[in-house]
C-alpha positions as CSV (number, residue, x, y, z in Angstrom):
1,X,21.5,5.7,32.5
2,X,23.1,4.7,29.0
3,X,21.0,5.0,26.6
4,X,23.5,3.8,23.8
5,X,24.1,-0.2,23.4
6,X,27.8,-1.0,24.2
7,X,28.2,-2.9,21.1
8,X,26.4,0.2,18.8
9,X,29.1,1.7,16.5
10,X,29.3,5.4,16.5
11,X,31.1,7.7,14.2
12,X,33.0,10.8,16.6
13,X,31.5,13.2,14.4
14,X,28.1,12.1,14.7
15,X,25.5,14.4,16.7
16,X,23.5,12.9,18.6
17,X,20.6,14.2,21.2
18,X,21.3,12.9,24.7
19,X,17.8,11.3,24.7
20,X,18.4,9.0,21.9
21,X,18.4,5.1,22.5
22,X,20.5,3.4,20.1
23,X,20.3,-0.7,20.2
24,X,22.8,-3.4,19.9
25,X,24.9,-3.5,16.6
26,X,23.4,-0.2,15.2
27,X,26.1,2.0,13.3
28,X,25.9,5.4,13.1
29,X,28.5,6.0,10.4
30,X,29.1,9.9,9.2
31,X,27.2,12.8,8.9
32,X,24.7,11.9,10.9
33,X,22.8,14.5,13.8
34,X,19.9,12.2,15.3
35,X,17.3,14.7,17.7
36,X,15.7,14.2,21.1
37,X,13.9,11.1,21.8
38,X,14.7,9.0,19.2
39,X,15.0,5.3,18.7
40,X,16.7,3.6,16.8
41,X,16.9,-0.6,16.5
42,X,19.1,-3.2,16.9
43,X,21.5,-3.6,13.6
44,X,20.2,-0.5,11.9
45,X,22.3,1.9,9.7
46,X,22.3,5.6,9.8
47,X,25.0,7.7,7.9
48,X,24.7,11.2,6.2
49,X,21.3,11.8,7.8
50,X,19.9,14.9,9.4
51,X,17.1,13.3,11.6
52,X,14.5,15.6,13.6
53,X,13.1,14.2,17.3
54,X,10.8,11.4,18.3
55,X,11.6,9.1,15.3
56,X,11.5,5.5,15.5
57,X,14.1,3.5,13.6
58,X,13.6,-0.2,13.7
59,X,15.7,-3.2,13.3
60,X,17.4,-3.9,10.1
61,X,16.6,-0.3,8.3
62,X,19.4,1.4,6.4
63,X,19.0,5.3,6.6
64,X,21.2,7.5,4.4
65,X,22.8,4.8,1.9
66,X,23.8,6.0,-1.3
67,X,21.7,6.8,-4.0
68,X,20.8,3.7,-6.2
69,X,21.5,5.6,-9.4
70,X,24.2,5.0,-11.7
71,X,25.0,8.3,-12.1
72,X,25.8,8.9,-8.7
73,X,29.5,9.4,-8.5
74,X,30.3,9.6,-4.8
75,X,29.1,13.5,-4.2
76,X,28.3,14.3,-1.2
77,X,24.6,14.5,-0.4
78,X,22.7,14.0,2.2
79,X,18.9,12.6,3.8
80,X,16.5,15.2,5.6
81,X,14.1,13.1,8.0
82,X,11.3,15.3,9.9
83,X,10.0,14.4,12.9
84,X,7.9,11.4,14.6
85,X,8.4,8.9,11.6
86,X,8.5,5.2,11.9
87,X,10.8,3.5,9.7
88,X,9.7,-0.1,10.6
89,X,12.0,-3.6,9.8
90,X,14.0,-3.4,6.5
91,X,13.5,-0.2,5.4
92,X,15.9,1.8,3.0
93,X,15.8,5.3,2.7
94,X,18.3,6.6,0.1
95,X,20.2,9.8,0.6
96,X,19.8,12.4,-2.9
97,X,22.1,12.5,-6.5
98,X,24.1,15.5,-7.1
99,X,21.1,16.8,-9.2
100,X,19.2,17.5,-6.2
101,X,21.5,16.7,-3.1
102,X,19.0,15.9,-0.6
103,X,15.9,13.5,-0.3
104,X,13.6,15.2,2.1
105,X,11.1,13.2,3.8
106,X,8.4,15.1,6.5
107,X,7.4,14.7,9.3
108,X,4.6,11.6,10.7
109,X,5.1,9.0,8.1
110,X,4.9,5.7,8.4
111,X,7.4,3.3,6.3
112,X,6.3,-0.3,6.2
113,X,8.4,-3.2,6.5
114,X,10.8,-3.5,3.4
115,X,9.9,-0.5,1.8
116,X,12.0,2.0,-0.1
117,X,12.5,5.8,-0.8
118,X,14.7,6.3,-3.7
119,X,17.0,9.4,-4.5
């Protein structure tokens, strides 16, 4: 069984868990390792992201965007997401600034519809 949408866009380099389920127009851009039972939603962006197991990604969210601060220059950084979150409709999580490199986020957290986590 497929678990991965035919019309899902997936960078080669990306790692992901055979386990995952990945809906329709998702992109899974660069740097991106997704873990074991994962979900994630129809039209829902993931790039530079290390993601644990048993999140749920739903429709709409963008995970691992750039930073929004003008300092940012294009470094490369990164997002850290534990395990068994739920990132609901509309969510942005921002990857870090080359002050820090990273925005770390645990493990069973809940992220409600059109929220954000900055740098």
């Amino acid at each position: 069984m497929n678990l991965i949408h035919p019309t899902a866009i997936i960078d080669p380099g990306a790692k992901i868990d055979a386990t995952v389920a990945i809906g329709p127009y998702a992109v899974i851009g660069p740097e991106v390792s997704i873990g074991a039972g994962t979900t994630i939603g129809a039209h829902a962006v993931v790039e530079h992201t290390h993601m644990g197991r048993d999140n749920r990604i739903l429709p709409g969210s963008y995970v691992g965007g750039p930073p929004q601060d003008l300092k940012y220059a294009g470094e490369q950084t990164r997002l850290v997401l534990g395990d068994k979150n739920t990132v609901r409709e509309c969510v942005t999580l921002n990857r870090g600034t080359a002050a820090h490199g990273e925005t770390k986020i645990g493990s069973n957290c809940l992220f409600m519809a059109y929220s954000h986590v900055a740098h």
